[in-house]
C-alpha positions as CSV (number, residue, x, y, z in Angstrom):
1,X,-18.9,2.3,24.0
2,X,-17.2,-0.8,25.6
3,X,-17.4,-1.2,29.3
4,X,-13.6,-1.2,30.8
5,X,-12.6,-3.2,33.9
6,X,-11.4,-0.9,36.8
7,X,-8.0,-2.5,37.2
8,X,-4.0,-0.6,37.6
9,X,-3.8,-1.9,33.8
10,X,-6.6,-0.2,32.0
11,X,-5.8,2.9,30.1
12,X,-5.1,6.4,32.0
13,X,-7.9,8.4,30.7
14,X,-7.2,12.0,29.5
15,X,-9.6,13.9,30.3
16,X,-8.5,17.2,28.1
17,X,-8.5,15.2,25.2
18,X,-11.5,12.9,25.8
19,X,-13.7,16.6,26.2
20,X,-11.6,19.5,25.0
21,X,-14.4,22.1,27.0
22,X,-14.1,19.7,30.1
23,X,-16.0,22.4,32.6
24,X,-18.0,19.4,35.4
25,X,-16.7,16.1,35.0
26,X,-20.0,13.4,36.8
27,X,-19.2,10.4,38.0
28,X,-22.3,8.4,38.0
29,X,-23.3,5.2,39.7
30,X,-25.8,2.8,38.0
31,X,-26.6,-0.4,39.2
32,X,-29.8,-2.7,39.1
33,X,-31.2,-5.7,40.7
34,X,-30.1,-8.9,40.1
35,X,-32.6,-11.4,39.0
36,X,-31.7,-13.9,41.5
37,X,-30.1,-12.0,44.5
38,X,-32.7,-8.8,44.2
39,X,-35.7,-10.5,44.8
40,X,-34.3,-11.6,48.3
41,X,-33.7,-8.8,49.7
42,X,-36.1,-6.2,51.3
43,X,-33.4,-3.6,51.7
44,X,-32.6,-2.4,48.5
45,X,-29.0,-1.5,47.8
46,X,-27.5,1.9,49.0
47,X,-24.1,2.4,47.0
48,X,-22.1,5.7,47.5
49,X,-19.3,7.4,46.1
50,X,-16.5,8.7,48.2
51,X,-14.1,11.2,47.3
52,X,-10.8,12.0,49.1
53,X,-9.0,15.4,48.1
54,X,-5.4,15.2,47.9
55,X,-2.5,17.8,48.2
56,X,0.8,17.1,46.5
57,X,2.2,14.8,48.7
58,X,-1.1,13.1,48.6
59,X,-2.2,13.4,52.0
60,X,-5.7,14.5,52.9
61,X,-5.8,18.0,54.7
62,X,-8.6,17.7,56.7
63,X,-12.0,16.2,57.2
64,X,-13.7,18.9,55.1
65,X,-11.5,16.8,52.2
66,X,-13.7,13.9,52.0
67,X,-16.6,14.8,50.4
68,X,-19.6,11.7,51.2
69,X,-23.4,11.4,52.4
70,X,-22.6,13.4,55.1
71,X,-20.0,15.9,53.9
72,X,-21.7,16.6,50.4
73,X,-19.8,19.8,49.3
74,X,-16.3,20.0,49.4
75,X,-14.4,24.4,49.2
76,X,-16.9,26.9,47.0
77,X,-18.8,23.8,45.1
78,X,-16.0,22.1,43.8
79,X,-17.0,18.8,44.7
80,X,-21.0,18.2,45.4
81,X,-22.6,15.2,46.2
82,X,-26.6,16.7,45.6
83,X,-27.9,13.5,47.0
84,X,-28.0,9.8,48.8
85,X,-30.1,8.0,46.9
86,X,-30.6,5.6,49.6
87,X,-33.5,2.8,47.9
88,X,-30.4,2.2,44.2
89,X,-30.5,3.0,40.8
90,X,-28.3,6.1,40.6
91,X,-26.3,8.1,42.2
92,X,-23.5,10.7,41.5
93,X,-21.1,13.5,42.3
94,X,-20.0,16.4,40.4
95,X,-16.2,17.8,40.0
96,X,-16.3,21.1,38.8
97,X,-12.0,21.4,38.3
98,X,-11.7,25.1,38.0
99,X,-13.1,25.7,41.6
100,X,-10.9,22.9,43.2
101,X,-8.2,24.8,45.1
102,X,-4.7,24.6,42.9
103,X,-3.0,23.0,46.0
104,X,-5.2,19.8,45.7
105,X,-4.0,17.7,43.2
106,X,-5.9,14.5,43.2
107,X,-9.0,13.0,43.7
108,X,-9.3,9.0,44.9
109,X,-12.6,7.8,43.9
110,X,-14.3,5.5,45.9
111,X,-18.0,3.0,46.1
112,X,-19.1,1.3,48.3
113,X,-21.9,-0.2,49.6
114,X,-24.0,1.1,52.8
115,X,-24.3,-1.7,55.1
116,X,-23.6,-4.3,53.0
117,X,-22.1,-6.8,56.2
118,X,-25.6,-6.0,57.7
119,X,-27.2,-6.5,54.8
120,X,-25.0,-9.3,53.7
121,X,-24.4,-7.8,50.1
122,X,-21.7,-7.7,48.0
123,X,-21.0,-6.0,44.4
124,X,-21.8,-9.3,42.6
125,X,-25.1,-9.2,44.2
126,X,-26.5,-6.3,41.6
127,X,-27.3,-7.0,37.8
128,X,-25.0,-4.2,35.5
129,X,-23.4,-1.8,38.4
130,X,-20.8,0.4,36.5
131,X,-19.5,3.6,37.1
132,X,-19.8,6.0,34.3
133,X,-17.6,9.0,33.7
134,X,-19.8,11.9,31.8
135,X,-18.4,15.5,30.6
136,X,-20.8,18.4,30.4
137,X,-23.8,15.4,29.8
138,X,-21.4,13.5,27.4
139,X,-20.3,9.9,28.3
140,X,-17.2,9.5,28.3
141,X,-16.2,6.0,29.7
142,X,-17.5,2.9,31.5
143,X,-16.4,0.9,33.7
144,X,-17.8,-2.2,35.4
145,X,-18.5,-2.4,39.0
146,X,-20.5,-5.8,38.9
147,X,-17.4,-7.4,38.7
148,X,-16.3,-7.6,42.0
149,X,-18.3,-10.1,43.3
150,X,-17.6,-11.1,47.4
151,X,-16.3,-7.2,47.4
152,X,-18.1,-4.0,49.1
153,X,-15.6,-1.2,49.1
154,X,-13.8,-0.4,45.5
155,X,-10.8,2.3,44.9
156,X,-12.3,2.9,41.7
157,X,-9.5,5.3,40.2
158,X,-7.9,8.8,40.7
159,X,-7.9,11.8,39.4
160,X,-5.3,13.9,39.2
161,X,-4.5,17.2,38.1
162,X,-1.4,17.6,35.1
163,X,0.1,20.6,33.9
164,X,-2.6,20.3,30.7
165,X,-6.1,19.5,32.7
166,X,-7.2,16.5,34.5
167,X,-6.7,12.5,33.8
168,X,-8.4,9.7,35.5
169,X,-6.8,6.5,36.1
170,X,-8.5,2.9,36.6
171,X,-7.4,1.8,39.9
172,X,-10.0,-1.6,40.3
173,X,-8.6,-2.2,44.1
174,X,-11.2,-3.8,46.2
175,X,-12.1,-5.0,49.5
């Protein structure tokens, strides 16, 4: 399977169509040290996924809506976070749709990376960071987060609720 950039122009991705029995969609993190840049640093890098909930009108309804390290389930298990992984490698978060409440209708996914001013680390700083979207243990797409080099905070895409099931689209904004 290719690797996709995250950017406003890649493909929406259907999720329906791209896994029919679509039950828990994971988005998982997966990054390594880079040979250069790695060896430098004592700290390790901490990325972690962020995930805004939004109603209709695409607001966030509250603080329980933004499901992170310290917030790791959002309303009856619909979003979980099980973990920081805090010393890199992996890390991921779990949408299980049918649970989300029917007046949320889309989720803004973002990474970033813990500390990384302290730190002074950036996204180009790891070797192969991507973002992998999996159905039921199935991979489903790939997209690169390595990319971003000078960047720490990426709006990697949304999903959003349709009248047939869920789609995610590539949103690649940075900061």
């Amino acid at each position: 399977m290719d690797i996709l950039d995250l950017n406003k122009d890649a493909p929406l991705l259907d999720l329906t169509k791209a896994a029919p029995t679509l039950q828990t969609l994971r988005a998982r993190l997966n990054w390594g040290m880079h040979p250069v840049h790695g060896a430098s640093l004592t700290d390790g890098f901490d990325l972690d996924i962020f995930s805004f909930v939004l109603n209709a009108s695409e607001k966030i309804g509250g603080g329980a809506d933004v499901v992170f390290f310290n917030n790791k389930v959002h309303c009856d298990r619909a979003i979980v976070l099980p973990q920081d992984n805090r010393t890199g490698g992996e890390e991921y978060c779990d949408y299980t749709f049918d649970r989300l409440p029917l007046d949320r209708r889309h989720i803004d996914v973002y990474v970033c990376i813990h500390e990384a001013a302290k730190r002074g680390q950036h996204f180009g700083m790891m070797a192969d960071a991507r973002l992998t979207l999996e159905a039921d243990g199935e991979l489903i797409q790939a997209y690169a987060v390595s990319d971003y080099a000078g960047m720490t905070m990426l709006h990697a895409g949304r999903l959003s609720r349709t009248a047939g099931g869920w789609t995610f689209q590539p949103i690649g904004e940075a900061a």
